[in-house]
Backbone as ProteinMPNN parsed JSONL, in Angstrom:
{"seq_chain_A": "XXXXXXXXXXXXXXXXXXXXXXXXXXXXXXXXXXXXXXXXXXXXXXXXXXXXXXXXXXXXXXXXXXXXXXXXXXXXXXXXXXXXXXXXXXXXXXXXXXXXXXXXXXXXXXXXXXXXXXXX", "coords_chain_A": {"N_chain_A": [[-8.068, 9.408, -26.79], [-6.181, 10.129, -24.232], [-3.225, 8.354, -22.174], [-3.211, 8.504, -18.468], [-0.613, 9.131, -17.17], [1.895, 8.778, -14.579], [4.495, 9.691, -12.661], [6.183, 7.372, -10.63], [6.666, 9.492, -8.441], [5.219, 11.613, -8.677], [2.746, 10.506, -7.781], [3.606, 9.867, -4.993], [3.651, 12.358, -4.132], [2.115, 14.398, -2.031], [-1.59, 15.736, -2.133], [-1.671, 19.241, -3.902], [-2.124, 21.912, -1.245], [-5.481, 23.743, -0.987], [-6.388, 26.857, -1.373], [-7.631, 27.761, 1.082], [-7.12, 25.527, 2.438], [-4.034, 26.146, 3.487], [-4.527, 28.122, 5.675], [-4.307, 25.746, 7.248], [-3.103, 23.76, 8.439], [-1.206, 20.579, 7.723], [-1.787, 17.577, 10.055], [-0.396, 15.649, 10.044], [1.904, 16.461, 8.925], [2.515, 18.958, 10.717], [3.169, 17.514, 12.959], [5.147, 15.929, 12.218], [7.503, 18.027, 11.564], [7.289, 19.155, 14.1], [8.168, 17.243, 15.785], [11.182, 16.568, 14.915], [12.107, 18.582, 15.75], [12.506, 18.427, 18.126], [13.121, 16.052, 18.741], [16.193, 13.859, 19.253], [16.502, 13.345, 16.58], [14.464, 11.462, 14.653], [12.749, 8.23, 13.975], [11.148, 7.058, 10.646], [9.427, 5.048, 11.709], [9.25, 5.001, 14.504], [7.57, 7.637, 14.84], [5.505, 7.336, 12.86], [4.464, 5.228, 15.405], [4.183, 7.148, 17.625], [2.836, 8.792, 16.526], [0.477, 7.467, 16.067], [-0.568, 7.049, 18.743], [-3.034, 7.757, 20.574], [-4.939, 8.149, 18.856], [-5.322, 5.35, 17.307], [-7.568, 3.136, 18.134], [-7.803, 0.471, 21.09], [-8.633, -2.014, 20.77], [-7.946, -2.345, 17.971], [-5.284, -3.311, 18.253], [-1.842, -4.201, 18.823], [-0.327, -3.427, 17.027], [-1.237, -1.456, 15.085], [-0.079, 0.966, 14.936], [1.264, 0.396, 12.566], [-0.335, 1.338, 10.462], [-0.048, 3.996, 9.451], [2.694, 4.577, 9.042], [3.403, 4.351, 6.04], [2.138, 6.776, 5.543], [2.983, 8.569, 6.713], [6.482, 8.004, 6.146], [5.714, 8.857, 3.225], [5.048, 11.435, 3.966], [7.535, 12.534, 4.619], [9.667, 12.243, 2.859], [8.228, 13.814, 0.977], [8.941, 16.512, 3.116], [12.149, 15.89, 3.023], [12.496, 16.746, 0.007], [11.398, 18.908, -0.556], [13.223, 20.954, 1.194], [12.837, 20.984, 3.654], [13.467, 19.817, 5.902], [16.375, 17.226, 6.748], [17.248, 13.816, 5.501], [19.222, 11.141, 7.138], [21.358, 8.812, 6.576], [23.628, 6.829, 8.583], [24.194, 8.752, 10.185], [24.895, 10.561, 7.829], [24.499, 13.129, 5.458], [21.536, 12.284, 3.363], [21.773, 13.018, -0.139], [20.116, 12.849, -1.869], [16.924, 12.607, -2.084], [15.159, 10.956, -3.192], [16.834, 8.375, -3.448], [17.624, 7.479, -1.115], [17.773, 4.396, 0.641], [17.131, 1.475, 3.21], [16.943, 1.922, 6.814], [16.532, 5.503, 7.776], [16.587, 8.252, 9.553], [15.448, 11.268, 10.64], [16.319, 15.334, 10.563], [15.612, 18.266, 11.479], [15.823, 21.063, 8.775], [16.526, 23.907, 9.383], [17.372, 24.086, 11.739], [20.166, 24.087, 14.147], [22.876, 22.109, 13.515], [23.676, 19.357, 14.909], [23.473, 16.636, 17.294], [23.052, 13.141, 18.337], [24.884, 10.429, 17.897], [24.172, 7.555, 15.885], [23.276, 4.126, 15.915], [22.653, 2.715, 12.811]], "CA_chain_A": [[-7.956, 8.802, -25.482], [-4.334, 9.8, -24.092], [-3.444, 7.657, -21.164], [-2.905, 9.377, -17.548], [1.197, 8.839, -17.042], [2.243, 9.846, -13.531], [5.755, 9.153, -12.432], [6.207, 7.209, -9.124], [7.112, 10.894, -7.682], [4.262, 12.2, -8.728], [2.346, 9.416, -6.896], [4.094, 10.054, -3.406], [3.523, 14.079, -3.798], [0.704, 15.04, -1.507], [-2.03, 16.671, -3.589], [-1.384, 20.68, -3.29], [-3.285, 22.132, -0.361], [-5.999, 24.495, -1.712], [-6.252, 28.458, -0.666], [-8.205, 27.614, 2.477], [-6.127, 24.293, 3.264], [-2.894, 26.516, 3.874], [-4.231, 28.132, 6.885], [-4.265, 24.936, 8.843], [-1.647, 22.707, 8.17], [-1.988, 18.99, 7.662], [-1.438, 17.845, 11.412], [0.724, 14.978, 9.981], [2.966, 17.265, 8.555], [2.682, 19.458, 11.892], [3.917, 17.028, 13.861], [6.823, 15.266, 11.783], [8.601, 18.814, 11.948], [7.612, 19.279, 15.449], [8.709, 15.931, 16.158], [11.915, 16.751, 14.477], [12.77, 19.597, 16.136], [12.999, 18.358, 19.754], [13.859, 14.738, 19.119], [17.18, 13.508, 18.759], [17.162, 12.172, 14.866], [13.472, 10.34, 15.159], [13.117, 7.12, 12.141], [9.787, 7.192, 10.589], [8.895, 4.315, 12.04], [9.317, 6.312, 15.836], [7.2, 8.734, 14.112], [4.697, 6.7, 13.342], [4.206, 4.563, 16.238], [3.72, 8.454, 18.415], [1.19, 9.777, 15.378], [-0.778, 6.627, 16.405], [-0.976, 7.227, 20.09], [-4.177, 8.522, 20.992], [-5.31, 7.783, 17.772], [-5.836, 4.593, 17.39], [-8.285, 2.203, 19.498], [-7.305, -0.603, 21.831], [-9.383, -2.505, 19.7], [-6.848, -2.275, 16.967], [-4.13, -4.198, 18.84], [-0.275, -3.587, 19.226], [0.359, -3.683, 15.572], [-2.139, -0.436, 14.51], [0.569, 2.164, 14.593], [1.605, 0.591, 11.368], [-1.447, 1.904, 8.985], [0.424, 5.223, 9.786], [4.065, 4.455, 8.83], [3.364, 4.804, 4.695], [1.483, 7.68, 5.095], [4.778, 9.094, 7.419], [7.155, 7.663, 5.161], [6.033, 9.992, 2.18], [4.892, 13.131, 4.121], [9.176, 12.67, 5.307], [10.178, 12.626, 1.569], [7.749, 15.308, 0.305], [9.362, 17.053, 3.381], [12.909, 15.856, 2.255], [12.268, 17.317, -0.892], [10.772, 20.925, -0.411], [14.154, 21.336, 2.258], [12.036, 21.542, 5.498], [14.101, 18.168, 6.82], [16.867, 16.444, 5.906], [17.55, 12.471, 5.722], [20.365, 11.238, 7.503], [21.422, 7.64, 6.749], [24.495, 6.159, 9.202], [24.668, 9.972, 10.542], [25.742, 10.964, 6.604], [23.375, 13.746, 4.676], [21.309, 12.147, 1.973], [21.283, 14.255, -0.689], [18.822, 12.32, -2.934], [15.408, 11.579, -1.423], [15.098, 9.546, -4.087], [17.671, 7.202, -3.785], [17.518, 6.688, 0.195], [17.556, 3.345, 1.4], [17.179, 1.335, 4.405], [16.593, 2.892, 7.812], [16.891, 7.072, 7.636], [16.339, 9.088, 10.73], [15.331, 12.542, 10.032], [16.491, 16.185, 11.127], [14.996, 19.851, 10.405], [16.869, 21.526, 7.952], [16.632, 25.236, 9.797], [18.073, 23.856, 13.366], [21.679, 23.353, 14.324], [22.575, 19.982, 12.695], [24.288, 18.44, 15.893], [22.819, 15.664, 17.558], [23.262, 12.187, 18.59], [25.2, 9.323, 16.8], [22.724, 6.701, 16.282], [23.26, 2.779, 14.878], [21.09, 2.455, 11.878]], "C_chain_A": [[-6.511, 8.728, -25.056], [-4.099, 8.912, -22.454], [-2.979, 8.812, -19.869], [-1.972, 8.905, -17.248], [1.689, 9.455, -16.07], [3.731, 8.553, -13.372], [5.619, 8.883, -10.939], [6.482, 8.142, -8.055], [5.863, 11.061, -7.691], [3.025, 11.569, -7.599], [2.444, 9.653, -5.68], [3.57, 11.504, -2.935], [2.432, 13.811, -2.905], [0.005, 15.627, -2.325], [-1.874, 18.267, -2.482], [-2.391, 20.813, -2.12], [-4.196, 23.563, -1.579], [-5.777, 25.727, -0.86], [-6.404, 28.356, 1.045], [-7.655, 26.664, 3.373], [-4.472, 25.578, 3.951], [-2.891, 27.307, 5.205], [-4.137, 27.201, 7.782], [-3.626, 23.926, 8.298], [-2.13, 21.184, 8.227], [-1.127, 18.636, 8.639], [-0.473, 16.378, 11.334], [1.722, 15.544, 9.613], [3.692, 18.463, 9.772], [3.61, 18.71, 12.729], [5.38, 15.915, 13.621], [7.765, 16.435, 12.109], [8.909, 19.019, 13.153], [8.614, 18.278, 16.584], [10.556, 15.983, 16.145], [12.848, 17.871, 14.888], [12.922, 19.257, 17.729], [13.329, 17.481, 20.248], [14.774, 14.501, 18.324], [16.857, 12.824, 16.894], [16.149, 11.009, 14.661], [13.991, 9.482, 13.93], [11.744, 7.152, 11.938], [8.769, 6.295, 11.056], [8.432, 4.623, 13.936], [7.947, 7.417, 15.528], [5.822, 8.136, 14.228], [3.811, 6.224, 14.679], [3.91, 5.931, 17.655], [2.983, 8.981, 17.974], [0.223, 8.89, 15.888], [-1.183, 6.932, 17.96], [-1.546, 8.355, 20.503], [-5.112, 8.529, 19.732], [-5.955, 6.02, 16.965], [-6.89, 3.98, 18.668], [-7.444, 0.681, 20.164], [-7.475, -1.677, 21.47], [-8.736, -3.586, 18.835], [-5.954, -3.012, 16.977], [-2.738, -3.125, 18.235], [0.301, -3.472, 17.957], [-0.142, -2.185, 14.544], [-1.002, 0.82, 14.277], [1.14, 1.99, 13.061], [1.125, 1.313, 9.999], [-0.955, 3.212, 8.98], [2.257, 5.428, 9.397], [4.085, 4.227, 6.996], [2.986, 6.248, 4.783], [2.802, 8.942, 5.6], [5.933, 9.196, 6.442], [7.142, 8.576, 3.935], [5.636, 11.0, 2.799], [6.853, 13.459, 4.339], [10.098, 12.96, 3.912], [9.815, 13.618, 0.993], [8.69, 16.694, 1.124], [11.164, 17.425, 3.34], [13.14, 16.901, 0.798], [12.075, 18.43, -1.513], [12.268, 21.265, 0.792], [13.682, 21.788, 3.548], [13.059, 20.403, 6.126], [15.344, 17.636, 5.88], [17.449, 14.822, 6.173], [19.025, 11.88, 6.016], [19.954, 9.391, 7.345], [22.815, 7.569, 7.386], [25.06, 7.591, 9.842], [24.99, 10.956, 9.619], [23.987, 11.933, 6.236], [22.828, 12.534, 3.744], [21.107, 12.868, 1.187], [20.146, 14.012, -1.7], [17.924, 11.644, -2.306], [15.389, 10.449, -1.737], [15.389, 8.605, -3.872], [18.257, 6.771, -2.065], [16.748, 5.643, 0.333], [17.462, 2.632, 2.486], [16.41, 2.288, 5.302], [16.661, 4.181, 7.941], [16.322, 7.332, 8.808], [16.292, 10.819, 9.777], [15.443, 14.108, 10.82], [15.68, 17.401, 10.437], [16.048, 20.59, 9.813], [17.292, 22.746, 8.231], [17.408, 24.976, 11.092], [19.442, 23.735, 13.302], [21.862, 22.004, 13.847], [24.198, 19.776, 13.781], [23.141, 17.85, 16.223], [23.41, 14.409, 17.752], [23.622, 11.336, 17.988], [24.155, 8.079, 17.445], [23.186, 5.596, 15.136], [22.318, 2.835, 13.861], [21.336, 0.967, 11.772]], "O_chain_A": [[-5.743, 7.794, -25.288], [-5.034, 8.992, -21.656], [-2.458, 9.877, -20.201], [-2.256, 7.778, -16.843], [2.028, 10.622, -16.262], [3.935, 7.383, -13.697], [5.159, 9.68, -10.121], [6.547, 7.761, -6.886], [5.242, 10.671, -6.703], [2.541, 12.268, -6.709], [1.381, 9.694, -5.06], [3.188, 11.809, -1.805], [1.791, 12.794, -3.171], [0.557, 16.135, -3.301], [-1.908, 18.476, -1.27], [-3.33, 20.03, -1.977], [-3.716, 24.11, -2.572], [-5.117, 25.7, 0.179], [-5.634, 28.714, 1.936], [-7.619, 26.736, 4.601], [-4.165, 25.442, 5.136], [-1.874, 27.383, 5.895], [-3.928, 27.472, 8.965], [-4.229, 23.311, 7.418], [-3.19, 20.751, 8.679], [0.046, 19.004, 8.585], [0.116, 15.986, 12.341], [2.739, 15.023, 10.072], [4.875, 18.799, 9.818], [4.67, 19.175, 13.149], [6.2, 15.392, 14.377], [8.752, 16.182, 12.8], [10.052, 19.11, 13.599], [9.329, 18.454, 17.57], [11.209, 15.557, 17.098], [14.003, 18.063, 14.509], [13.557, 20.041, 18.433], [13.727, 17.361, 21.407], [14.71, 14.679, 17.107], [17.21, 11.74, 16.43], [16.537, 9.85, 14.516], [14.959, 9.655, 13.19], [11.03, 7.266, 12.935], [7.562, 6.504, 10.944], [7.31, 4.394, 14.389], [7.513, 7.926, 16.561], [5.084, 8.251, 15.206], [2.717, 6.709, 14.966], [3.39, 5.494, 18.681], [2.262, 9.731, 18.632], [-0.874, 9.361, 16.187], [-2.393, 7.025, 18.167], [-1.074, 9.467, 20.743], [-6.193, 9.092, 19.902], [-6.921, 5.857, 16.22], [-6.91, 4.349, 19.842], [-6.585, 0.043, 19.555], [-6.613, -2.522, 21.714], [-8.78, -4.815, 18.796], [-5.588, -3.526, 15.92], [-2.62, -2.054, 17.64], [1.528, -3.421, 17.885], [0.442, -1.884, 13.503], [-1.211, 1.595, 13.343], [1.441, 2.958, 12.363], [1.721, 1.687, 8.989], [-1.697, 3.836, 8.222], [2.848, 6.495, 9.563], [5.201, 3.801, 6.696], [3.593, 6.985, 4.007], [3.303, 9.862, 4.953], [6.312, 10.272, 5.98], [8.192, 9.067, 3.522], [5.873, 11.957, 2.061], [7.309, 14.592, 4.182], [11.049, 13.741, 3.891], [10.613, 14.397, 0.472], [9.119, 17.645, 0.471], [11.628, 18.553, 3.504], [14.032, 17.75, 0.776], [12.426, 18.848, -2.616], [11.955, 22.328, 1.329], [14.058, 22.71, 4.273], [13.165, 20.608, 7.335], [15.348, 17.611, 4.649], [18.152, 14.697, 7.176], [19.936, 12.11, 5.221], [18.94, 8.796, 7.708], [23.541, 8.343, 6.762], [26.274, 7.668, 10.032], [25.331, 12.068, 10.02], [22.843, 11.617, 6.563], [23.699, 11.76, 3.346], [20.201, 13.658, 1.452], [19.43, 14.874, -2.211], [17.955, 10.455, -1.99], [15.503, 9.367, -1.161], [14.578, 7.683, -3.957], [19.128, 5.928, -1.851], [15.52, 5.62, 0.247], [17.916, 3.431, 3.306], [15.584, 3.132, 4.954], [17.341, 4.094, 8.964], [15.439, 6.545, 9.149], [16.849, 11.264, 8.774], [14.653, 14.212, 11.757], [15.253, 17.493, 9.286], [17.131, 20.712, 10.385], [18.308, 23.101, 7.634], [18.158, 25.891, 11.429], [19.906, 23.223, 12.283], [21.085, 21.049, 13.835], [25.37, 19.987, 13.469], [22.034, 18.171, 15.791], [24.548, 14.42, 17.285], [22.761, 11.038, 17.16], [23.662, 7.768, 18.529], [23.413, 5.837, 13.951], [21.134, 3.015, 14.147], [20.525, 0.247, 11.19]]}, "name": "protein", "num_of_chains": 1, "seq": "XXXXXXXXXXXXXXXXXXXXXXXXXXXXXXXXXXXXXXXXXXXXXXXXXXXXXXXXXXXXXXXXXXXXXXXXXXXXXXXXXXXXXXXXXXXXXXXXXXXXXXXXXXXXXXXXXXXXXXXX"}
């Protein structure tokens, strides 16, 4: 009986897509890059709170975009990670997913890296 030992990385990964998953993209992951490519330096919490709209119900109240800001949060590191994006804390690269703290705003890693200075 060996125990199952995953490292808090492992945890965050997404599970792989399978053969048939890779033609259609996971449409949270669609729209963080898209997101990323035509807005100034979004924060995942920005991110969020636009994945929810149209998505949630009214229902839900003004607070619902949050159930969507974890799931953001690590698709932004997995994408950190693989070099599709990269995490900018106080305007500065991060170079360790890992070890970003606080607020991060996030850019695409293929685009011009100008853009807007932004308070964190």
């Amino acid at each position: 009986m060996g125990a199952d030992v995953t490292t808090s990385r492992e945890r965050l990964d997404p599970v792989p897509m399978s053969e048939n998953d890779e033609k259609k993209p996971d449409a949270l992951v669609a729209f963080i890059l898209e997101r990323a490519a035509y807005e100034p330096w979004p924060a995942a919490d920005e991110l969020a709170r636009a994945f929810a709209v149209g998505r949630v119900k009214p229902k839900d109240g003004p607070e619902a975009w949050r159930k969507y800001l974890n799931p953001v949060k690590q698709q932004v590191l997995y994408l950190a990670r693989t070099g599709q994006v990269q995490l900018l804390r106080k305007g500065e690269v991060v170079e360790d997913p890992d070890e970003v703290r606080g607020r991060v705003t996030i850019r695409r890693a293929d685009l011009p890296q100008t853009g807007p200075a932004r308070e964190e």
